[in-house]
C-alpha positions in Angstrom: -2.1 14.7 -25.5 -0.8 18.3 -25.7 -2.1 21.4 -23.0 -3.1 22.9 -26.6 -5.7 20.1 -27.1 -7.5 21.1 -23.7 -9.2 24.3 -24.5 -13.0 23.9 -24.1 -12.3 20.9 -22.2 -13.4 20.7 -18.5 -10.5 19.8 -16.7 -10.1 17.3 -13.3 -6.5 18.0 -11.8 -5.2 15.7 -9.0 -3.1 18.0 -6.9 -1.1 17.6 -3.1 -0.4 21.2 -3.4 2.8 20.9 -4.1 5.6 22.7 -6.7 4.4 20.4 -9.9 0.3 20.9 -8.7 0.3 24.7 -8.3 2.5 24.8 -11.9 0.3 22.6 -13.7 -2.7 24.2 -12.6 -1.7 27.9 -13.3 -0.2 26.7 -16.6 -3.3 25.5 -17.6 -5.7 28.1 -16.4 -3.2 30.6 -18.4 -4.0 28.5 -21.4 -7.1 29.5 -21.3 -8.5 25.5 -20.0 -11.6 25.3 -17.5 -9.4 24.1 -14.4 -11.2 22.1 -11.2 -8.7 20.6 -8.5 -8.9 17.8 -6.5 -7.3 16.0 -3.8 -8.1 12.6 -1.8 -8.0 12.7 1.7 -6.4 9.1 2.6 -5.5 9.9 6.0 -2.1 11.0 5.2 0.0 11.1 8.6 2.1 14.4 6.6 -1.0 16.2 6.2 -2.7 16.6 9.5 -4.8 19.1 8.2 -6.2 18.4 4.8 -7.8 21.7 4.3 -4.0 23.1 4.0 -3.5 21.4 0.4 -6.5 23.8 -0.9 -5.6 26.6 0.9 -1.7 26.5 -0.7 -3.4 25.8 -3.8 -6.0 28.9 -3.7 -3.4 31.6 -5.2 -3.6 29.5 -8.9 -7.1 30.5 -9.4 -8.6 27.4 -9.1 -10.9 25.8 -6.5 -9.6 22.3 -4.6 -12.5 19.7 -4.0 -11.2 17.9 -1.0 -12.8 14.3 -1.2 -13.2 12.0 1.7 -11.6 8.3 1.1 -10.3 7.7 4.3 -13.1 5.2 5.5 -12.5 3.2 1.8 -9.0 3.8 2.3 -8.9 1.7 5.8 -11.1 -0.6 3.9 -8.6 -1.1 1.3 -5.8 -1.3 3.6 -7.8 -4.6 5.6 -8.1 -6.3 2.0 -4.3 -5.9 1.5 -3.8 -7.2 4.6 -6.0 -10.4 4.5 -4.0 -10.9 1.7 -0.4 -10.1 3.2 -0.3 -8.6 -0.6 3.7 -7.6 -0.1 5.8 -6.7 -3.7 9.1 -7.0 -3.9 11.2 -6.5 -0.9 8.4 -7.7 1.2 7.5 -4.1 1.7 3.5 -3.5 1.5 2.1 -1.9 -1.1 1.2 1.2 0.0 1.5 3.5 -2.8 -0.1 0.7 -4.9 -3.1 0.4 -3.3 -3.8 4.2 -2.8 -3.9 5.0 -6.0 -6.9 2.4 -6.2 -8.8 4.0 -3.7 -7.9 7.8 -5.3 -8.8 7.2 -8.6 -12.2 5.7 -7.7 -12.6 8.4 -5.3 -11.7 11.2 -7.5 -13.1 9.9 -10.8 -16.9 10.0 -9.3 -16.3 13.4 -8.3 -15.2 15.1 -11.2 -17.8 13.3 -13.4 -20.3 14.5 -10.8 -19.0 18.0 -11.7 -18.7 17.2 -15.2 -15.2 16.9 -15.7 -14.2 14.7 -19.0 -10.7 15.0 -18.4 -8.3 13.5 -15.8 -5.0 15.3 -15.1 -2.4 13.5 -13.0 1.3 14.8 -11.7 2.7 11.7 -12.8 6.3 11.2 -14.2 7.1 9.8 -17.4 9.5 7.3 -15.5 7.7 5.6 -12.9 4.6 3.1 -12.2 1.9 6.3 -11.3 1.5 7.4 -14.5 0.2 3.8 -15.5 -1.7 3.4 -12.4 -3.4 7.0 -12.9 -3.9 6.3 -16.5 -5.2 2.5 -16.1 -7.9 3.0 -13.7 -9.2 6.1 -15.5 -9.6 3.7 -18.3 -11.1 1.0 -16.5 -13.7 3.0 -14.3 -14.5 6.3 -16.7 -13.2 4.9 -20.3 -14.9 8.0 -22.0 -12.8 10.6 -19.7 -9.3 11.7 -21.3 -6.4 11.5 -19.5 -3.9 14.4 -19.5 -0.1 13.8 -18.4 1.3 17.3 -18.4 4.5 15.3 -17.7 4.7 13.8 -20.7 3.6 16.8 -22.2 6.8 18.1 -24.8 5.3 21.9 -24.5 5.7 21.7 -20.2 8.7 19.4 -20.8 10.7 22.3 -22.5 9.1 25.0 -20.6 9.5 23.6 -17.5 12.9 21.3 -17.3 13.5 21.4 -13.9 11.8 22.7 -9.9 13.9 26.1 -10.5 11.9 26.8 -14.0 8.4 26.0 -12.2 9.4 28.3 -8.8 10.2 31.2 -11.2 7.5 30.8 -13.3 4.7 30.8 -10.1 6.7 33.6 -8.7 6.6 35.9 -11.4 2.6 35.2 -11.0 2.9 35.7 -7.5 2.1 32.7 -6.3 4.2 31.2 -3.3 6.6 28.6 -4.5 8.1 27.4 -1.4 11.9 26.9 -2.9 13.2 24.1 -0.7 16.8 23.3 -1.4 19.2 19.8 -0.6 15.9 17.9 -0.6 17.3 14.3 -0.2 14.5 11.8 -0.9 10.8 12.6 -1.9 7.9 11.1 0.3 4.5 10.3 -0.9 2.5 9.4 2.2 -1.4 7.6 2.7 -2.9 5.8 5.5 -1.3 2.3 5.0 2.3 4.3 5.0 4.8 6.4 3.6 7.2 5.6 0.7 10.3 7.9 0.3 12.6 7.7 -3.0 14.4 9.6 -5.3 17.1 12.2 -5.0 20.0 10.9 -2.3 18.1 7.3 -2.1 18.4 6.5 -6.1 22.1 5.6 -5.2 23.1 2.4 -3.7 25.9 3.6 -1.9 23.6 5.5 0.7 22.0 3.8 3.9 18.2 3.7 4.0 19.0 5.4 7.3 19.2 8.6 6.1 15.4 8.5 6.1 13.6 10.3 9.0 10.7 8.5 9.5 7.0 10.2 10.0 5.3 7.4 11.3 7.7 5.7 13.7 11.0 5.6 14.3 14.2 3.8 13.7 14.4 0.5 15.4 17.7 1.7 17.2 15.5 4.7 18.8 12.9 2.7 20.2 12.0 2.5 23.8 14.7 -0.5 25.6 11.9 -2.6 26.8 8.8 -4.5 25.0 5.5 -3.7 25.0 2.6 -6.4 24.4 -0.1 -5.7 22.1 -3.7 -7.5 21.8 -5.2 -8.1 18.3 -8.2 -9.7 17.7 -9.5 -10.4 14.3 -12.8 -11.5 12.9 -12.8 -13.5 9.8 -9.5 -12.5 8.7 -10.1 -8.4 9.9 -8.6 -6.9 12.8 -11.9 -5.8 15.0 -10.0 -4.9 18.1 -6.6 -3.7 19.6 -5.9 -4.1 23.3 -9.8 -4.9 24.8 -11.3 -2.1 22.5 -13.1 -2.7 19.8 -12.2 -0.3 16.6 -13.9 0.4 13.4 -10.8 0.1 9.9 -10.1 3.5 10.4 -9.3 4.0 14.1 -8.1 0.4 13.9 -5.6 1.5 10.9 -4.4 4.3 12.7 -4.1 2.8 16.5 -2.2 0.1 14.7 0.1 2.7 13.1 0.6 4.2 16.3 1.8 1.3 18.5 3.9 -0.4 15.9 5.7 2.8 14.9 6.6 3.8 18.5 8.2 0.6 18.1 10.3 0.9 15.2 8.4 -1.8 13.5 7.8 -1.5 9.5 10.4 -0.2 7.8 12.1 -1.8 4.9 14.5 -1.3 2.2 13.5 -2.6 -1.6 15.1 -2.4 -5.2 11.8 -3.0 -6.9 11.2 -4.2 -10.4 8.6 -0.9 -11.8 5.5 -1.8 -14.1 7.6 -0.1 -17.0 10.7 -2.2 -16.7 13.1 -0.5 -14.8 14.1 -1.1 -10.9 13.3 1.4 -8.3 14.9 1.7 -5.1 12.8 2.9 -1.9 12.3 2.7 1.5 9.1 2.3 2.9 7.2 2.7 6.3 4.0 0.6 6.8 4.0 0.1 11.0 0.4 -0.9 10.9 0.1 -2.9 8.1 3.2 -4.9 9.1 1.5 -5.3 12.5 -1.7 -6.2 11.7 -0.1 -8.5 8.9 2.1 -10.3 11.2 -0.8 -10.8 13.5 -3.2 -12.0 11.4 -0.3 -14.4 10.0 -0.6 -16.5 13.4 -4.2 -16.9 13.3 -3.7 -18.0 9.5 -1.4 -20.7 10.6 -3.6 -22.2 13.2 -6.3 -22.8 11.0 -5.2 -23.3 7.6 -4.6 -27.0 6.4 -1.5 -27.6 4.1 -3.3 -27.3 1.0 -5.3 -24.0 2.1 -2.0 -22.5 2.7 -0.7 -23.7 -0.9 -3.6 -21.9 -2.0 -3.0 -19.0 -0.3 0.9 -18.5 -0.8 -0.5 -18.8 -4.6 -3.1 -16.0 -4.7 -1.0 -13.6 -2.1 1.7 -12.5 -5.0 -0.5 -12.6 -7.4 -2.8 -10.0 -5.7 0.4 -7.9 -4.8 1.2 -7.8 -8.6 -2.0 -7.0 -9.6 -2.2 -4.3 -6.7 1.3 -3.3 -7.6 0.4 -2.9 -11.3 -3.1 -0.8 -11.5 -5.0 -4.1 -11.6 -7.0 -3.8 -8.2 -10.3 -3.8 -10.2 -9.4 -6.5 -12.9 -11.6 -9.9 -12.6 -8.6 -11.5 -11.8 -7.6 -9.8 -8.7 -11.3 -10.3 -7.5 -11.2 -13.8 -7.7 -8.4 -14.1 -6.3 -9.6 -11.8 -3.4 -12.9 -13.5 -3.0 -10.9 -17.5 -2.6 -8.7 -15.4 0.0 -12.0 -14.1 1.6 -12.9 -18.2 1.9 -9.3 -19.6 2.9 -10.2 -16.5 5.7 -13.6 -16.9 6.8 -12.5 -19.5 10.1 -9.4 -17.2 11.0 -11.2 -15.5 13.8 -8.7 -15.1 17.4 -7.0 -13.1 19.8 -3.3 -12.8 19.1 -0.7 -11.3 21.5 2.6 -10.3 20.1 5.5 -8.5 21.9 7.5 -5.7 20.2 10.6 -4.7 20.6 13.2 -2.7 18.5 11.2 -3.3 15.2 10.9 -6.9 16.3 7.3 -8.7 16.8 7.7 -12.1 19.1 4.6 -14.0 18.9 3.3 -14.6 22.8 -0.2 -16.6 22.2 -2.9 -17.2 20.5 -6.6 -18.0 21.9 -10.2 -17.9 21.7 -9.7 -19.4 17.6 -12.2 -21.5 17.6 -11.2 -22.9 13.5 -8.0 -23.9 14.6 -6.9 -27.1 13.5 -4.1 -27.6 15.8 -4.3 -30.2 18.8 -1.8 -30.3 21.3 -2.2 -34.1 22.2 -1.8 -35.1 18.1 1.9 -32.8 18.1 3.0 -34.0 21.1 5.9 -35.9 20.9 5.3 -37.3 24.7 2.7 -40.1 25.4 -0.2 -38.7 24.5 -4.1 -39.2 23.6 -3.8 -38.2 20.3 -2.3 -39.4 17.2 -1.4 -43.0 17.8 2.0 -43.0 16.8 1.8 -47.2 15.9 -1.0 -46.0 13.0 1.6 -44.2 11.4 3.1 -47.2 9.9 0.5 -48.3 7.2 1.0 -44.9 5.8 5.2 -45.1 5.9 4.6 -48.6 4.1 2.1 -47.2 1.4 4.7 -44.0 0.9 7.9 -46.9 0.1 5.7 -48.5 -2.8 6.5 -45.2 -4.5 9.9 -44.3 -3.2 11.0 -48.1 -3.9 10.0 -47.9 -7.8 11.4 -44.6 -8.5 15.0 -45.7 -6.9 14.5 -48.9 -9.0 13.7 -47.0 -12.0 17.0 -45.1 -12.0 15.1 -41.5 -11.6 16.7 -41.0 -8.2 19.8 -38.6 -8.5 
C-alpha cells in the first residue's frame, strides 16, 4: 500500500514521537489523509512522563491518544515469566511481548474512533513490521495496514534522518537533529533493547551501552544485598514482606535487580524474516523474578513435569518472539504451563551481587516434592537404600540384551 491509496481513509498512526513519527504523520496529513495518533503507555523507564510523546508530537497537526496498557503490560510480563519464555541468547523477550500488549491496546482504540487503518513505524528489515502487521490481522482483519516504510513514494523522498529533519523543519516543526547516535533503544516495562548503528558490528563491546534501568555489573555496589520473593501459583505477589500488585511488583523488581547490575545480556538473534540481529538487552526484573520463580519450579516439579515444561518454554518464546502471542497454540501451551504452575507457591531468598543471583533458601512451599531424609546420603528415615536393588536388577534385564544384541557402541 502506497500514501496515495489513503485519501478518505481514517488513519490510526502508532507514534513515540520521534524523527520517523512526526515525519510520517505530517507527510500524511500533507497528503490530504484524515490523521489520529496513538501511543501505548507500557511503563517505559525512558519516558517518565508519557504526556511528553503528545506534546512533541502536537506541532504535526494531529492529536495523540495516549492509551493506558501498563496494568496488561505487568500482566503480560508475569505470563512471560511463568513461562521463563527466553529467545535466543537467553535474553527475555521484551520487545516481543510488547508489541502484543500494544497492538491489542491500540487496535480497540482506533476502531472505537473509527479508524480502519493501522500505520506502524516499522522497518522493512526487521521482526516489527511482522509483528505490527500480524496482530492487526489476527485481532481487526478488516483494518488495513499501512507501512510508510515500505512505502517506495517515502522511501525516495525520505532516504535517510537528514531528508526527514529538513523536511519537518522547513514546516516548522522541531526535529531534534541528534548526531553520533551509536545504538537505538526501544524501551517497555519488561526492559530495554538497544541495536543498530555502532552495535550492528561484532567488533564492538556490548559495553558501550549505557544502561537506563541498571547498571553495569562492574559499577555495582561491592557488597550483596538479599532480596525476598514470594510467589503464588507461579506469580510473584510480594518482594521483601510487602505484598505488590504486577505493576508495582514489575517495577520494584526492576529497581532492586538493576541497582545490582543484574539482566543484561548480549544476543546474535535469528529475526522472523531470516536474517540475524545483534542486540543487547536489559530485563533486571524479569531476570529476577525469573530466576526466582526458577527455584520454586525445581522444588515441586517431578521429572516429567519438568520435561514438559522445558518443551512448552521455547516454544512459547518462539511464538512470543514471532507475533504468535494470540495463536491457539501459544494458548495451550500457556494454559499446560498455568497447570505444571499451579503448586509452585514459596518464599525465595536470593543474594545479588555484581549481576550475580546466589540462591539462599527456599520455604513456606508447601507442593514441594523434595524430602531431606529420601536425599540424604547419611543414615536416614527415608529412602531405604537396600529397596533400591530390585529396581537396579529390573534396569540390567534391559541393559544386558542391548549389550548382547550388539546395539551398544
Amino acid at each position: 500500500m502506497t500514501i496515495n491509496e489513503l485519501k478518505g481513509a481514517k488513519v490510526g498512526v502508532c507514534v513515540s514521537g520521534g524523527l520517523d513519527s512526526k515525519t510520517v504523520t505530517r507527510r500524511l496529513l500533507d497528503a490530504g489523509v484524515d490523521v489520529l495518533c496513538f501511543t501505548a503507555d507500557l511503563a517505559q523507564p525512558d519516558e517518565p512522563n508519557i504526556a511528553a510523546v503528545a506534546e512533541r508530537m502536537a506541532p504535526c497537526g494531529a492529536e495523540t491518544v495516549i492509551v493506558d496498557l501498563k496494568a496488561e503490560m505487568a500482566a503480560a510480563c508475569f505470563d512471560v515469566i511463568m513461562a521463563r519464555a527466553m529467545y535466543d541468547g537467553g535474553y527475555w523477550n521484551s520487545t516481543g511481548i510488547a508489541r502484543a500488549v500494544t497492538v491489542r491496546g491500540l487496535v480497540a482504540e482506533m476502531r472505537r474512533r473509527g479508524c480502519a487503518v493501522l500505520a506502524h513505524g516499522a522497518t522493512g528489515r526487521g521482526n516489527d513490521q511482522m509483528r505490527f502487521e500480524r496482530y492487526t490481522n489476527v485481532l481487526a482483519p478488516d483494518m488495513r495496514v499501512y507501512a510508510p516504510w515500505r512505502d517506495p513514494v517515502l522511501l525516495r523522498e525520505f532516504p535517510g534522518r537528514k531528508q526527514m529533519a529538513d523536511y519537518l523543519e522547513k514546516a516548522g516543526i522541531p526535529a531534534f537533529r541528534t548526531a553520533g547516535k551509536r545504538y537505538s533503544t526501544d524501551a517497555n516495562l519488561a526492559g530495554i533493547s538497544y541495536e543498530a548503528e555502532d552495535l550492528e558490528s561484532l567488533s564492538t563491546p556490548c559495553t558501550i551501552v549505557e544502561p537506563q534501568m541498571g547498571v553495569w555489573p562492574r559499577n555495582a555496589p561491592d557488597r550483596s544485598e538479599d532480596v525476598v520473593i514470594r510467589f503464588e501459583q507461579g506469580k510473584a505477589a510480594a518482594i521483601n514482606g510487602r505484598k505488590l500488585d504486577p505493576l508495582a511488583c514489575m517495577r520494584e523488581a526492576n529497581r532492586i535487580a538493576g541497582r545490582n547490575g543484574v539482566g543484561l545480556k548480549n544476543a546474535l538473534e535469528n529475526r522472523i524474516i531470516g536474517t540475524k540481529s545483534r542486540g543487547v538487552y536489559e530485563a533486571p526484573g524479569m531476570e529476577l523474578l525469573g530466576h526466582a520463580l526458577l527455584q520454586v519450579y525445581q522444588a515441586v516439579m517431578d521429572r516429567r513435569a519438568a520435561d514438559l515444561f522445558a518443551s512448552l518454554s521455547p516454544l512459547v518464546a518462539r511464538q512470543v518472539y514471532d507475533g504468535r502471542a494470540f495463536d491457539p497454540s501459544t494458548r495451550a501451551a500457556m494454559a499446560a504451563i498455568r497447570e505444571l504452575a499451579a503448586p509452585a507457591t514459596g518464599t525465595v531468598t536470593l543474594s545479588l551481587y555484581k549481576g550475580h543471583m546466589h540462591f539462599a533458601s527456599l520455604g513456606d512451599c508447601p507442593g514441594s516434592i523434595y524430602n531431606e531424609a529420601d536425599s540424604s546420603m547419611e543414615a536416614s528415615a527415608g529412602l531405604n537404600p537396600a529397596a533400591a536393588q530390585g529396581y537396579a536388577e529390573i534396569q540390567s534385564v534391559e541393559a544386558k540384551a542391548l549389550a548382547k544384541a550388539g546395539q551398544i557402541r
